[in-house]
N, C-alpha and C positions, 0 to 999 in steps of 0.2 A: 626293587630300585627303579627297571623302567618305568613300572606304572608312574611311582611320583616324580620321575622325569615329563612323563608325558602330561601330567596333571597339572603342574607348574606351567610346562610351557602354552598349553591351552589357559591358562587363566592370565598370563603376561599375555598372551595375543587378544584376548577379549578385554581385559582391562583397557591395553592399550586403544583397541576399537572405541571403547566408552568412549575413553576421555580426550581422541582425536577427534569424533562425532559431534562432544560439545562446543569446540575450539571452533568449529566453522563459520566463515563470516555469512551471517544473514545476506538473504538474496531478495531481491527487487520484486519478488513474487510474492515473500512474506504480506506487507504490505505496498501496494500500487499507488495510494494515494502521497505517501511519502516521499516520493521521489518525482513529482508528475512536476509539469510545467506550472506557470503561476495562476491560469486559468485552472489548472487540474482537469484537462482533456487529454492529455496523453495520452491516456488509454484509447482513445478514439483512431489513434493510428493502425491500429487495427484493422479497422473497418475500409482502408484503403485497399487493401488483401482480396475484397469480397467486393471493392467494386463501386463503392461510395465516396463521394468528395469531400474528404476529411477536411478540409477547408469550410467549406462549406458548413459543416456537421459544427466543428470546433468555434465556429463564430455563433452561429445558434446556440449554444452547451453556453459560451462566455453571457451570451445577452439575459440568458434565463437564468444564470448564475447571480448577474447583479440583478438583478430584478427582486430575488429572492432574499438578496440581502437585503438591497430598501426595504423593503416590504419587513422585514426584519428588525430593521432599525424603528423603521415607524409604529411598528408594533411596543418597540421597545419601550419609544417616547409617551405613545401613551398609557404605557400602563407604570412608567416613572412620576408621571406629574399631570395626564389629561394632556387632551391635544392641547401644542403652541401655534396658537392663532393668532 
């Protein structure tokens, strides 16, 4: 009788473990990009820790960020219809 005492209670405490474990709210570490600023340099705060002008950093990251998107777009345009000239 204790053994299926003890065997029961081990299985409610590991069950419960389960399905308190999947309940958890997702954490900002999951994905970073998710939750960043609208530049998506967030992450680059970081680098203030170590000594670097995150300013600095995050205006450079924003300028080659659009750049890439032109660059992007204009790709886009010619291979929609040939460049508009």
């Amino acid at each position: 009788m204790r053994l299926v005492f003890r065997l029961t209670f081990i299985a409610i405490i590991f069950a419960t473990m389960l399905l308190s474990s999947g309940c958890e709210k997702k954490t900002a570490a999951a994905d970073p990009t998710s939750q960043s600023t609208p530049g998506g340099t967030k992450i680059l705060e970081a680098a203030d820790l170590v000594g670097y002008d995150v300013k600095r950093l995050r205006n450079r990251v924003d300028l080659i960020k659009e750049a890439n998107e032109k660059h992007s777009q204009k790709l886009e345009k010619m291979a929609d219809g040939g460049p508009d000239q």
